[in-house]
N, C-alpha and C positions, 0 to 999 in steps of 0.2 A: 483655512487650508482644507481643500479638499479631499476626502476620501477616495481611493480606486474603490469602484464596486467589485473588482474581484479580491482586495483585503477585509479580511475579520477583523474589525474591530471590538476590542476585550470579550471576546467568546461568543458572538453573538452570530448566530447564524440566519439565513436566509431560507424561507419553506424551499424555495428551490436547490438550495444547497445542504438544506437537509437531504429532501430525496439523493440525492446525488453523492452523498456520503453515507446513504443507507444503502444503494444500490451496490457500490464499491465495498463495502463492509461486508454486503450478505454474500457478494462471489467470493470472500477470502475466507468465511466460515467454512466450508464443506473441506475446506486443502488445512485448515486451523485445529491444531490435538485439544482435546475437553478444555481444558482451563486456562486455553490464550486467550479467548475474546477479549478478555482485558487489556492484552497488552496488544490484541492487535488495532484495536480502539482507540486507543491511546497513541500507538505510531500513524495511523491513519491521519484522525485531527490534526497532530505536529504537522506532519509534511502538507497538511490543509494549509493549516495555521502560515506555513511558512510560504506559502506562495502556490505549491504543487496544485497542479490543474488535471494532469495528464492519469485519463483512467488506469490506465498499464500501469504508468510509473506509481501511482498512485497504491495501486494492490500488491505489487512487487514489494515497496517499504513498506506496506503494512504487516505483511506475511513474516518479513524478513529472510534470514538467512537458509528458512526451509524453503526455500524456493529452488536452491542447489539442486534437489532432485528432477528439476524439469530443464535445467538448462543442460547440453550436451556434455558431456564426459570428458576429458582428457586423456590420451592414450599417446602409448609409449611410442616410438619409431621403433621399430623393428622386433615388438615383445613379440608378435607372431611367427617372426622368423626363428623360433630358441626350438 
C-alpha cells in the first residue's frame, strides 16, 4: 500500500516540510505570549499531522483562539442610537 507523499508517516518529516513548518511556526511567534511556543508547536504538527496543508489555516490552529483579536468585532444594532 502505498503512501500519499503529502501523509506523515509515524513522525517523520520531509527537509522540505520541515522548512515549511518552520516558516509557519516562526510567523505565529511574534502574535504567541512567552510560554506558548510549546503549545503552539504542538497545535501546528497536529493539524500537519492530520492532513492541513493550508498556510493561513495552518497559523490560525496554531495560534488558536488568540486570534479573536484580529477578526472583526461584533456589534450591536442600534447600540449607537441610546
Amino acid at each position: 500500500m502505498a503512501i500519499s507523499p503529502g501523509i506523515v508517516k509515524c513522525g517523520v518529516f520531509r527537509p522540505h516540510e520541515l522548512a515549511f513548518l518552520q516558516e509557519v511556526f516562526d510567523g505565529c511567534l511574534p502574535k504567541s505570549l512567552g510560554g506558548e511556543a510549546d503549545a503552539v508547536a504542538r497545535r501546528l504538527i497536529s493539524a500537519y499531522q492530520s492532513g492541513m496543508r493550508d498556510r493561513d489555516l495552518l497559523r490560525l490552529t496554531a495560534i488558536g483562539n488568540r486570534s479573536g483579536a484580529s477578526r472583526p468585532q461584533a456589534t450591536e444594532v442600534g447600540a449607537d442610537a441610546a
